[in-house]
C-alpha positions as CSV (number, residue, x, y, z in Angstrom):
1,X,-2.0,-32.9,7.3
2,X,-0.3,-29.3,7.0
3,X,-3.1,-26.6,8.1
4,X,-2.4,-22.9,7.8
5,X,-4.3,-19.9,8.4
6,X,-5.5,-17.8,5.0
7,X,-3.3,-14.8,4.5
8,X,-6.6,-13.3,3.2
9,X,-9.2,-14.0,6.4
10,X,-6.8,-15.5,8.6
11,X,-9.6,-18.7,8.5
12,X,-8.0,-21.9,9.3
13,X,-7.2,-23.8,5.9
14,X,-5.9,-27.2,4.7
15,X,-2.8,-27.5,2.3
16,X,-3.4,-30.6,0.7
17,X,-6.4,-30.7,-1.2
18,X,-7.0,-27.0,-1.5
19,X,-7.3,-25.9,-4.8
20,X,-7.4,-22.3,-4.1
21,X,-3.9,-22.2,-1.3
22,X,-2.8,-20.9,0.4
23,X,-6.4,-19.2,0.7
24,X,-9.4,-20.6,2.0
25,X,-11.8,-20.2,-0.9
26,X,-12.0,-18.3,-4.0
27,X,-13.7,-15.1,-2.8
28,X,-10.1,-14.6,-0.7
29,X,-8.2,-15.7,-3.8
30,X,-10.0,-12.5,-5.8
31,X,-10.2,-10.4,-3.0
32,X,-6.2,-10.6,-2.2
33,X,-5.9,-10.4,-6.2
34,X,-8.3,-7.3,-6.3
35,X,-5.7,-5.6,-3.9
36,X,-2.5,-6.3,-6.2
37,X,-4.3,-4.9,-8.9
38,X,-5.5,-1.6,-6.8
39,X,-1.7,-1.4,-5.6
40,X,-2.5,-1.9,-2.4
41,X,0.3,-4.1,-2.0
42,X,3.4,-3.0,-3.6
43,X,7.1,-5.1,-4.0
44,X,9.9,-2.5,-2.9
45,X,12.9,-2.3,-5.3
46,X,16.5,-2.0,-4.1
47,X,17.1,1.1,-6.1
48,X,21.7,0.6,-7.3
49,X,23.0,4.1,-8.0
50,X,26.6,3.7,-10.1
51,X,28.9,6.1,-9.4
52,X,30.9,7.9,-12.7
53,X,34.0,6.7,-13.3
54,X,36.8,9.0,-14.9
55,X,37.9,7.5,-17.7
56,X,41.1,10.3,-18.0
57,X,39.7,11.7,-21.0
């Protein structure tokens, strides 16, 4: 059976079977959630900057 530490705690966790996974239990499930919403976490966007092109006119 696949066991995995909670990205939360860092508690040891089963896969199979775990309704809240890859956390441990629902108060890690909220607490990771409660830092998204606080933007603690954040998702870095590649930022594409388009240079002008002369069109000749």
């Amino acid at each position: 059976m696949k066991r995995l530490n909670c990205p939360n705690c860092g508690k040891p966790t089963k896969w199979k079977g775990n309704p809240f996974r890859p956390f441990c239990s629902e108060k890690c499930k909220l607490a990771d959630l409660s830092k998204w919403l606080n933007e603690e976490y954040k998702v870095e966007e590649e930022i594409v900057v388009q240079e002008e092109t002369d069109s000749g006119s």
